[in-house]
PDB file as gemmi writes it, atoms N, CA and C in Angstrom:
CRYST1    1.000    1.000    1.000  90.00  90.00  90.00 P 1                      
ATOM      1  N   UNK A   1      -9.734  23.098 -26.003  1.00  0.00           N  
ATOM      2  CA  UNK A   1     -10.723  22.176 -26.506  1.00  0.00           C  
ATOM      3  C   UNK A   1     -10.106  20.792 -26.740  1.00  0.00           C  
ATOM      4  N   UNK A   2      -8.732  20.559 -27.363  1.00  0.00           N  
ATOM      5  CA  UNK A   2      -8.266  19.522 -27.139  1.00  0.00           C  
ATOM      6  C   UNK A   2      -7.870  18.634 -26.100  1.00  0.00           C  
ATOM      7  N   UNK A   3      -7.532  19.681 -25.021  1.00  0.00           N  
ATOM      8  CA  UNK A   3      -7.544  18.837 -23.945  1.00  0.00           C  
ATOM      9  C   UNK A   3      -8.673  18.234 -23.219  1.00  0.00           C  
ATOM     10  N   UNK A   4      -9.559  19.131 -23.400  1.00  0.00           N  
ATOM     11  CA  UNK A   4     -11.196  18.598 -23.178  1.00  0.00           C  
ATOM     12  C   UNK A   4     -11.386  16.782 -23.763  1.00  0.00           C  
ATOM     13  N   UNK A   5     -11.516  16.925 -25.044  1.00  0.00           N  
ATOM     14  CA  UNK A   5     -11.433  16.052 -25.755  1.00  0.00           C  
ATOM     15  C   UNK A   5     -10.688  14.618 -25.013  1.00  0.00           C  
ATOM     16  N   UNK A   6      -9.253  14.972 -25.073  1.00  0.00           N  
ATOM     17  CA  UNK A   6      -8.492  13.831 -24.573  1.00  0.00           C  
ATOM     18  C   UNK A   6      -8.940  13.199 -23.506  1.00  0.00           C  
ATOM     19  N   UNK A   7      -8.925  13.980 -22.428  1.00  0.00           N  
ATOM     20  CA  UNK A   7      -9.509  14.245 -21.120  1.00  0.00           C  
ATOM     21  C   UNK A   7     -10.565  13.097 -20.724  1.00  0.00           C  
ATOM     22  N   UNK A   8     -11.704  13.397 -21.858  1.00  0.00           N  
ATOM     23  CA  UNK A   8     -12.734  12.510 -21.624  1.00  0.00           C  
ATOM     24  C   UNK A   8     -12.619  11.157 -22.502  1.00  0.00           C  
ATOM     25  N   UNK A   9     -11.677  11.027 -23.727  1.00  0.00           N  
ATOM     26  CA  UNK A   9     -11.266  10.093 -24.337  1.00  0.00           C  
ATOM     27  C   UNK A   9     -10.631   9.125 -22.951  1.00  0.00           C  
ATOM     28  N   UNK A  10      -9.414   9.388 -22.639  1.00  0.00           N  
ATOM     29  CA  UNK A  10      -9.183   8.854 -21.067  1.00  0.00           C  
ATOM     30  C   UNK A  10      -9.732   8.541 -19.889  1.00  0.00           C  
ATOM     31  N   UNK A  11     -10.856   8.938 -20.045  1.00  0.00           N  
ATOM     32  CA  UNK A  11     -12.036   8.788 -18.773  1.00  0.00           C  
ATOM     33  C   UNK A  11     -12.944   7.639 -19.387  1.00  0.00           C  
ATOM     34  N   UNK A  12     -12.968   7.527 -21.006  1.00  0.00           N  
ATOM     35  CA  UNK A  12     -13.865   6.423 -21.320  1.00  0.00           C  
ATOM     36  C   UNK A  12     -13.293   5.307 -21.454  1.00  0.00           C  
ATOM     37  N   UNK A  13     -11.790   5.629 -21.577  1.00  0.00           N  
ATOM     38  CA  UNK A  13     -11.068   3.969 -21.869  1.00  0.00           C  
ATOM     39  C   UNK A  13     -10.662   3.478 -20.491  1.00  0.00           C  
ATOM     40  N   UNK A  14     -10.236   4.777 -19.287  1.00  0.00           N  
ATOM     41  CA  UNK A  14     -10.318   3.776 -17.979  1.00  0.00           C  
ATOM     42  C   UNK A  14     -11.262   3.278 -17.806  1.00  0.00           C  
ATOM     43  N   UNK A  15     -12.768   3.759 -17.803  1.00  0.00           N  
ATOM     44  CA  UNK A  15     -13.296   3.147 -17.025  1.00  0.00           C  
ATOM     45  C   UNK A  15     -14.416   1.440 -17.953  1.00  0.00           C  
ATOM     46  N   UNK A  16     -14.078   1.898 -19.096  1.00  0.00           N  
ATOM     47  CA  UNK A  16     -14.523   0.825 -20.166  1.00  0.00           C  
ATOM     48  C   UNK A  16     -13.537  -0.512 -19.940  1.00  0.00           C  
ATOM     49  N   UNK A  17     -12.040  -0.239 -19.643  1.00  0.00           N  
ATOM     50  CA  UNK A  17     -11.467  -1.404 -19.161  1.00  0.00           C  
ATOM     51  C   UNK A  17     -11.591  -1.865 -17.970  1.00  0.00           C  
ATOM     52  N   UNK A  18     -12.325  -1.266 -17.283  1.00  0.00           N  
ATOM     53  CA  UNK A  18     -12.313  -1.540 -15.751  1.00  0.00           C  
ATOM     54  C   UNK A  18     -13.482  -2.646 -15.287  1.00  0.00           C  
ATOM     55  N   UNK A  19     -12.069  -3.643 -15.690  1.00  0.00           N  
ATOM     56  CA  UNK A  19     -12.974  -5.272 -15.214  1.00  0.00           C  
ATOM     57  C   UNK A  19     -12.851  -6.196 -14.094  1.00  0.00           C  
ATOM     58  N   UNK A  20     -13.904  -6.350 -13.187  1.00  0.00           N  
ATOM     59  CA  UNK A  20     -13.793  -6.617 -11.826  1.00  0.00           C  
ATOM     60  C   UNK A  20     -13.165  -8.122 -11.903  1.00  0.00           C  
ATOM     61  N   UNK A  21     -13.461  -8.658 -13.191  1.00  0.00           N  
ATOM     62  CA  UNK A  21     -12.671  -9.861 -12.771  1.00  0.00           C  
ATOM     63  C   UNK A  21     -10.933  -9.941 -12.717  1.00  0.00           C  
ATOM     64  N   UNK A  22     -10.775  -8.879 -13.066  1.00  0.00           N  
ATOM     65  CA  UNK A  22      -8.997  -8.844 -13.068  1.00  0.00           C  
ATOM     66  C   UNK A  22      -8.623  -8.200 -12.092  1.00  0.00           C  
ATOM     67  N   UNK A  23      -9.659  -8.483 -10.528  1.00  0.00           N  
ATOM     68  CA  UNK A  23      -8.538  -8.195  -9.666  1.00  0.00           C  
ATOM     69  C   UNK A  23      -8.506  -8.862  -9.132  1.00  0.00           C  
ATOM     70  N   UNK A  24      -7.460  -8.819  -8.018  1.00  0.00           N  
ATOM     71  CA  UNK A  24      -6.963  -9.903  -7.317  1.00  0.00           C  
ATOM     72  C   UNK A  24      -8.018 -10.657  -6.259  1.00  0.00           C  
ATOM     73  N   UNK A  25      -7.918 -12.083  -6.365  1.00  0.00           N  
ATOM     74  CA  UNK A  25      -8.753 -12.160  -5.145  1.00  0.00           C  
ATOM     75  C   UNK A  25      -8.653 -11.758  -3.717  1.00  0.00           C  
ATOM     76  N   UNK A  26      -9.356 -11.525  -3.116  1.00  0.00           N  
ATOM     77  CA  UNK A  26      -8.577 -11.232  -1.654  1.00  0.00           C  
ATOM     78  C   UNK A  26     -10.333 -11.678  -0.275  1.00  0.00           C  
ATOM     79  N   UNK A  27      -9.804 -11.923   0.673  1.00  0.00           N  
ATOM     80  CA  UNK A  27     -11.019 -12.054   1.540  1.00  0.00           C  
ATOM     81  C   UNK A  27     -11.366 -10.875   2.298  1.00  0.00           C  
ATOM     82  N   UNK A  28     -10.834  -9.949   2.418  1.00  0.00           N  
ATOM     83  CA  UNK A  28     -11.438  -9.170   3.025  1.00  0.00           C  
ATOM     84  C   UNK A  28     -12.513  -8.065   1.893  1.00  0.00           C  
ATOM     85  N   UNK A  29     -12.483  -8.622   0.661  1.00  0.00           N  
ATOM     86  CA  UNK A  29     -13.507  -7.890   0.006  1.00  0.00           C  
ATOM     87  C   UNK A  29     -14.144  -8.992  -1.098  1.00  0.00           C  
ATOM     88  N   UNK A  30     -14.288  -9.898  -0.422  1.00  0.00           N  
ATOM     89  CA  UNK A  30     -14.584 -10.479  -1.441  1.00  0.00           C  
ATOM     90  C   UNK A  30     -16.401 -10.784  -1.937  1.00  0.00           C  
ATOM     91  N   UNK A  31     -16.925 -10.679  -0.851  1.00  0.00           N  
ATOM     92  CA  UNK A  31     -18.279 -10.160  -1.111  1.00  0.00           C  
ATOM     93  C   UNK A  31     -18.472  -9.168  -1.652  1.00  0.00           C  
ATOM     94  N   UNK A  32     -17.906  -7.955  -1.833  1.00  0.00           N  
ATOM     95  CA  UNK A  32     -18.610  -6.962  -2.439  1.00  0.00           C  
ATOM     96  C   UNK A  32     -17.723  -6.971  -4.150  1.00  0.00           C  
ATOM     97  N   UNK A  33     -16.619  -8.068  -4.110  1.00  0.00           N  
ATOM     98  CA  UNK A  33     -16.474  -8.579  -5.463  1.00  0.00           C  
ATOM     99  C   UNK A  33     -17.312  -9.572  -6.037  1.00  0.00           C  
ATOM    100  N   UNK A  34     -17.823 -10.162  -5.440  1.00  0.00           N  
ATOM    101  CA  UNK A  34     -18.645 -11.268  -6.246  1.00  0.00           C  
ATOM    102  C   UNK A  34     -20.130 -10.486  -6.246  1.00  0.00           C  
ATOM    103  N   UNK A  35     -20.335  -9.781  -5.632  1.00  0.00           N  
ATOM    104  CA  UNK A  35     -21.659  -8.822  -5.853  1.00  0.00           C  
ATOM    105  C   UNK A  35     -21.640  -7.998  -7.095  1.00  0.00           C  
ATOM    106  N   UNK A  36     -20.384  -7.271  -7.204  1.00  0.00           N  
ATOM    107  CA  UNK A  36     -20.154  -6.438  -8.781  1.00  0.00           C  
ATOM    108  C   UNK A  36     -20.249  -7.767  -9.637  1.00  0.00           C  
ATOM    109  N   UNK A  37     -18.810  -8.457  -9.334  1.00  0.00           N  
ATOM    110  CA  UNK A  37     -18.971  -9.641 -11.029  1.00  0.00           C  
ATOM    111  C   UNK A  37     -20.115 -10.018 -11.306  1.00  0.00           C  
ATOM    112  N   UNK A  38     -21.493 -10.754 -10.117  1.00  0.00           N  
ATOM    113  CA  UNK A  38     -22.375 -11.039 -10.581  1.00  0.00           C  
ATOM    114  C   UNK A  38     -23.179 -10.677 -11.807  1.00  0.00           C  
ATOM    115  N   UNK A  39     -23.394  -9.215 -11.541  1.00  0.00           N  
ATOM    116  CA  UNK A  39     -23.867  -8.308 -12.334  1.00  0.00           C  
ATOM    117  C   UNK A  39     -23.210  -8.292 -14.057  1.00  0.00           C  
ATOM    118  N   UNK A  40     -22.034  -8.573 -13.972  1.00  0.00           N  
ATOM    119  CA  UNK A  40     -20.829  -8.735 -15.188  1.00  0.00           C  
ATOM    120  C   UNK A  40     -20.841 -10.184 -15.857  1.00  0.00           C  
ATOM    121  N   UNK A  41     -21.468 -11.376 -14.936  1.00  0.00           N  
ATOM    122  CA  UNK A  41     -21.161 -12.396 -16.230  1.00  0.00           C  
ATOM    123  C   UNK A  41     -22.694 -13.418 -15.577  1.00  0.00           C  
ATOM    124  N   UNK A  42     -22.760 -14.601 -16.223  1.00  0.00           N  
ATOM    125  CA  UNK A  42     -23.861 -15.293 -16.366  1.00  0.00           C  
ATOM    126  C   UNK A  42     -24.001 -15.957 -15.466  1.00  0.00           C  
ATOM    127  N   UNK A  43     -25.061 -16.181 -14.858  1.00  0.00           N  
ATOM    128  CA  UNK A  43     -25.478 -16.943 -13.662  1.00  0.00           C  
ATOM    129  C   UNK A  43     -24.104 -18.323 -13.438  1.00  0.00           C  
ATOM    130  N   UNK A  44     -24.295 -18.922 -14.833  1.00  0.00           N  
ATOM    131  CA  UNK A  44     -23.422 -20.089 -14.668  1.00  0.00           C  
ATOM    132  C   UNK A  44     -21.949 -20.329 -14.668  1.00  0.00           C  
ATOM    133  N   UNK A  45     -21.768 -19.081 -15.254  1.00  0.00           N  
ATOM    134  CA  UNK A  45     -20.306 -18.578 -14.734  1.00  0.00           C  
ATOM    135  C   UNK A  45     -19.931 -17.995 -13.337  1.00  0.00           C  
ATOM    136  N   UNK A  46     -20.892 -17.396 -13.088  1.00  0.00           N  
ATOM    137  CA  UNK A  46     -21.086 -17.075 -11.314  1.00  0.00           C  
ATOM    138  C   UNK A  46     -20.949 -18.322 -10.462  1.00  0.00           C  
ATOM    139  N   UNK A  47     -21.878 -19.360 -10.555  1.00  0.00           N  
ATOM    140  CA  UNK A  47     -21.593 -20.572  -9.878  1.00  0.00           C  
ATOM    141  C   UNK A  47     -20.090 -21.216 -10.468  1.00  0.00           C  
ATOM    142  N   UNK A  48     -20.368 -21.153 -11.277  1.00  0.00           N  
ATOM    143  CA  UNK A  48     -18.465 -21.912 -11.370  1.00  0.00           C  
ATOM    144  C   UNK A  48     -17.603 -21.100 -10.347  1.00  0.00           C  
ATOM    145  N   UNK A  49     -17.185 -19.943 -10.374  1.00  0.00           N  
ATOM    146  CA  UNK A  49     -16.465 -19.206  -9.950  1.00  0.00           C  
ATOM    147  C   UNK A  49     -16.567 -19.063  -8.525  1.00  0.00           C  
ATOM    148  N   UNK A  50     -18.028 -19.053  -7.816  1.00  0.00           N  
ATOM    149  CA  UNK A  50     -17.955 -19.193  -6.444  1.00  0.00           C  
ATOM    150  C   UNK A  50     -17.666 -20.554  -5.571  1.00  0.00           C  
ATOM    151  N   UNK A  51     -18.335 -21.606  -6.436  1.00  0.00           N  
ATOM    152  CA  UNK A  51     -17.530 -22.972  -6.288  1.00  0.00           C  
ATOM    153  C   UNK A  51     -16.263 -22.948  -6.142  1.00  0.00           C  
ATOM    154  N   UNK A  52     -15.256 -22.707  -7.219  1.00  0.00           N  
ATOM    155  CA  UNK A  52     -14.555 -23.111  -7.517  1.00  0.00           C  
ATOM    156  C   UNK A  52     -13.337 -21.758  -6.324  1.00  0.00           C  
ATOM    157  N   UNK A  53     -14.039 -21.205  -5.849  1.00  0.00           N  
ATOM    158  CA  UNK A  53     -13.481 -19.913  -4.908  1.00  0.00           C  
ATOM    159  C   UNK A  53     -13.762 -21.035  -3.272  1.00  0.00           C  
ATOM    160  N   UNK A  54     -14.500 -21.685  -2.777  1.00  0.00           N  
ATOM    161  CA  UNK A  54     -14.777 -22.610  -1.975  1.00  0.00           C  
ATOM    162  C   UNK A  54     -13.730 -23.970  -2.311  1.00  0.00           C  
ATOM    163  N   UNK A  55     -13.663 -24.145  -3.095  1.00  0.00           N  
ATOM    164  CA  UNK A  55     -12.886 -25.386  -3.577  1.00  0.00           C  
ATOM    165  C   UNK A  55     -11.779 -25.100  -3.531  1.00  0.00           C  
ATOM    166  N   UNK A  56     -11.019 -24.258  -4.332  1.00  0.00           N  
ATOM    167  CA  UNK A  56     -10.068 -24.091  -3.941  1.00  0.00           C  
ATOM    168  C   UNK A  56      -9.362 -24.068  -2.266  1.00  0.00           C  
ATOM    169  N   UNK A  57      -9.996 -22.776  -1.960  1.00  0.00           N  
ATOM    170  CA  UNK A  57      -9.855 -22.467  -0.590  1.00  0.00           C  
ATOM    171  C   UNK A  57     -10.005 -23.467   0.413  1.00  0.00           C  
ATOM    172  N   UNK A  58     -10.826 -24.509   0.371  1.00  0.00           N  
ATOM    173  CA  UNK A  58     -10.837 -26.054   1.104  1.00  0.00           C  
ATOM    174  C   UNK A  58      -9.848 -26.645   0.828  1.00  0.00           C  
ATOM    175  N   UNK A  59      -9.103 -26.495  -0.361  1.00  0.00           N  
ATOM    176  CA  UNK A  59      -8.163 -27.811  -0.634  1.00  0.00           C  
ATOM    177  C   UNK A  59      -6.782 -26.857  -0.168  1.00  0.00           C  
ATOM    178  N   UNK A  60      -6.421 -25.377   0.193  1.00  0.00           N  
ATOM    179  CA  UNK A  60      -5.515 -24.989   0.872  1.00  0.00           C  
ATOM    180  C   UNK A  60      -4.706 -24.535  -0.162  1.00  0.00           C  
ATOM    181  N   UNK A  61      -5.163 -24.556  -1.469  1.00  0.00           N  
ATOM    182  CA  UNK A  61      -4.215 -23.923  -2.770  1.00  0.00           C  
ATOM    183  C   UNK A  61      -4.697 -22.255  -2.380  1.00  0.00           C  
ATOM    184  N   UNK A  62      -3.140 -21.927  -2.663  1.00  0.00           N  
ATOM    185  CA  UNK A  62      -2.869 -20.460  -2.495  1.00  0.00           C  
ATOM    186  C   UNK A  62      -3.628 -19.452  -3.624  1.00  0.00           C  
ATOM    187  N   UNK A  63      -5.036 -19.050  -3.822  1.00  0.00           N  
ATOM    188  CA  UNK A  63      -6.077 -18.224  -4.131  1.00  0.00           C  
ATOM    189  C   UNK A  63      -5.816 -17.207  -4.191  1.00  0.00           C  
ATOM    190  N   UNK A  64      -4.529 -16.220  -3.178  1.00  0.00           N  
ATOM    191  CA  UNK A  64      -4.289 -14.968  -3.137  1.00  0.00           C  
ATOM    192  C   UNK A  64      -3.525 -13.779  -4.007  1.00  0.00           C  
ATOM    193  N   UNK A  65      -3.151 -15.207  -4.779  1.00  0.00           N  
ATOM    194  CA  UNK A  65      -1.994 -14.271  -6.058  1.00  0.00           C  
ATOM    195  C   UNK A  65      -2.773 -14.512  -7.726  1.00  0.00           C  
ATOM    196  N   UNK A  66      -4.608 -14.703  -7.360  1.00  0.00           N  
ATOM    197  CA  UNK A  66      -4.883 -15.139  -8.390  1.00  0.00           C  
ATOM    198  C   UNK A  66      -6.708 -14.115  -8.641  1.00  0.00           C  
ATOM    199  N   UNK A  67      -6.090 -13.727 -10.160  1.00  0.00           N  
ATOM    200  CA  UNK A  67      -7.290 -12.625 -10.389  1.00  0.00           C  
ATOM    201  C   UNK A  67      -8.492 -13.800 -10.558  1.00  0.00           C  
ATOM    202  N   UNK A  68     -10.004 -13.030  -9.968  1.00  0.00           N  
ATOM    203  CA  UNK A  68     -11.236 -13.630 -10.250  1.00  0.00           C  
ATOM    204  C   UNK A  68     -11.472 -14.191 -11.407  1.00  0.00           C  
ATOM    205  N   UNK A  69     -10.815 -13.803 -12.349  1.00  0.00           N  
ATOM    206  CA  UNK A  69     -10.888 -14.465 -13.879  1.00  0.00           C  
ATOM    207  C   UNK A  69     -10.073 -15.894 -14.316  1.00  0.00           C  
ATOM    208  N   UNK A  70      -8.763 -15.491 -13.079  1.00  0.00           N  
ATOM    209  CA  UNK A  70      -7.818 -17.101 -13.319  1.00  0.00           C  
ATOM    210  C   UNK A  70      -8.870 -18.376 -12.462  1.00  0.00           C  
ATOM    211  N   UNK A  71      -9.454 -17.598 -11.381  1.00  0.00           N  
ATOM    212  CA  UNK A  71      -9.873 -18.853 -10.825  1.00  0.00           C  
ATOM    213  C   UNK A  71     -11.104 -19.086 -11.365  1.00  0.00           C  
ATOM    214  N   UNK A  72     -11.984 -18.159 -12.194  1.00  0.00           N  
ATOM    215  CA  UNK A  72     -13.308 -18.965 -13.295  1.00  0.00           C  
ATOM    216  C   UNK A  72     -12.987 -19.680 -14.012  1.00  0.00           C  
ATOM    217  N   UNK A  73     -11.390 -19.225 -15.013  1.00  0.00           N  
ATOM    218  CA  UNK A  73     -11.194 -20.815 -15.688  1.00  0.00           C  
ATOM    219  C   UNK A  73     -10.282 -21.310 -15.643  1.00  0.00           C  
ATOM    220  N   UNK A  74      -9.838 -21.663 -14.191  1.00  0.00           N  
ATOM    221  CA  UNK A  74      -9.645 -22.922 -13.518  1.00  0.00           C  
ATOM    222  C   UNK A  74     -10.716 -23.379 -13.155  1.00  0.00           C  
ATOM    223  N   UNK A  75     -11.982 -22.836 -13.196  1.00  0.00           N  
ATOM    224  CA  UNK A  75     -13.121 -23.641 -12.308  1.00  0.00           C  
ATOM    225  C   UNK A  75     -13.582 -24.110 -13.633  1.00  0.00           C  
ATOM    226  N   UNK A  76     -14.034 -23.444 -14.564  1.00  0.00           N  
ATOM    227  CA  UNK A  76     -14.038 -23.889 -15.684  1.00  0.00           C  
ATOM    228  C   UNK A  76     -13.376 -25.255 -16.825  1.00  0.00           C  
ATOM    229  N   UNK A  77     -12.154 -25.179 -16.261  1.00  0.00           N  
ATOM    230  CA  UNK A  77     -11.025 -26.166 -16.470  1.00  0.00           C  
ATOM    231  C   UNK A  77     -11.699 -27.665 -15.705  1.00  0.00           C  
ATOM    232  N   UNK A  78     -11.851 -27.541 -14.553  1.00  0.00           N  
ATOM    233  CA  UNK A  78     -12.304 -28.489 -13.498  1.00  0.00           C  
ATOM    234  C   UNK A  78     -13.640 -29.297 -13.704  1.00  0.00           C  
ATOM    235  N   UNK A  79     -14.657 -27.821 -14.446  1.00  0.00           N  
ATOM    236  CA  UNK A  79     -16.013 -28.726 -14.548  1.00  0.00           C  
ATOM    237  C   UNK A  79     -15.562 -29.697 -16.043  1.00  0.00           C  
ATOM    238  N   UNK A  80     -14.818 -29.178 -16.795  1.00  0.00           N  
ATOM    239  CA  UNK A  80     -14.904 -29.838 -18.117  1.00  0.00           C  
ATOM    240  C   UNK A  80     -14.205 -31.097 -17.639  1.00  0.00           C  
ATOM    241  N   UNK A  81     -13.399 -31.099 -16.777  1.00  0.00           N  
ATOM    242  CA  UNK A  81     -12.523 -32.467 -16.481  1.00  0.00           C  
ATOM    243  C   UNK A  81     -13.477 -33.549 -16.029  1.00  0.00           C  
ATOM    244  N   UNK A  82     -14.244 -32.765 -14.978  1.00  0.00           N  
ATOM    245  CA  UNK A  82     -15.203 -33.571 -13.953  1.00  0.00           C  
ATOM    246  C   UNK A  82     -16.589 -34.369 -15.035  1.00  0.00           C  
ATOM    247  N   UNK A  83     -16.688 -33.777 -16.501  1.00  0.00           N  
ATOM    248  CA  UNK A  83     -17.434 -34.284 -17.409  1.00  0.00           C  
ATOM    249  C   UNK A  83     -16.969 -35.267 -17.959  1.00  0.00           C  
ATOM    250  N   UNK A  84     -15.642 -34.960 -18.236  1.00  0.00           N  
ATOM    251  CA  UNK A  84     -14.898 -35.838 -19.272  1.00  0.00           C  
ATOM    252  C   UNK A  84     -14.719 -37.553 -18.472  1.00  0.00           C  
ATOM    253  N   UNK A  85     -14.907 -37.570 -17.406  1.00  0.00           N  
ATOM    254  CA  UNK A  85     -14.839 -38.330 -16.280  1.00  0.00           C  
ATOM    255  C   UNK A  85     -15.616 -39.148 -16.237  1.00  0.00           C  
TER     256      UNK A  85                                                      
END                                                                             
């Protein structure tokens, strides 16, 4: 019975931490990542993040060693600059 217990204690904390923005970006899946995150954060955090996934990637900065969450706030980082402006 205890192991029962644990068992499913461990099954609720993997999958309760299991946040799509902390993985890596990558292009060969990256549509069916921005399809989950959608679902996970606010329209306007969605547009930052897909912007700022285009922006990057135009300006040739290396995107590939960087989780979906570093590049929302860097995009995040960017719109506040682009205000302050």
């Amino acid at each position: 019975m205890k192991k029962l217990i644990l068992f499913i204690c461990l099954l609720i904390i993997t999958f309760a931490c299991n946040n799509s923005l902390d993985k890596i970006y990558s292009d060969v899946t990256v549509r069916e990542d921005l399809k989950r995150i959608e679902t996970e954060i606010s329209a306007e955090e969605y547009r930052i993040l897909s912007c700022n996934i285009m922006r990057l990637g135009a300006s040739g900065d290396d995107i590939y060693n960087m989780t979906y969450q570093e590049i929302l706030d860097e995009g995040k980082d960017f719109e506040e600059m682009k205000r302050k402006l």
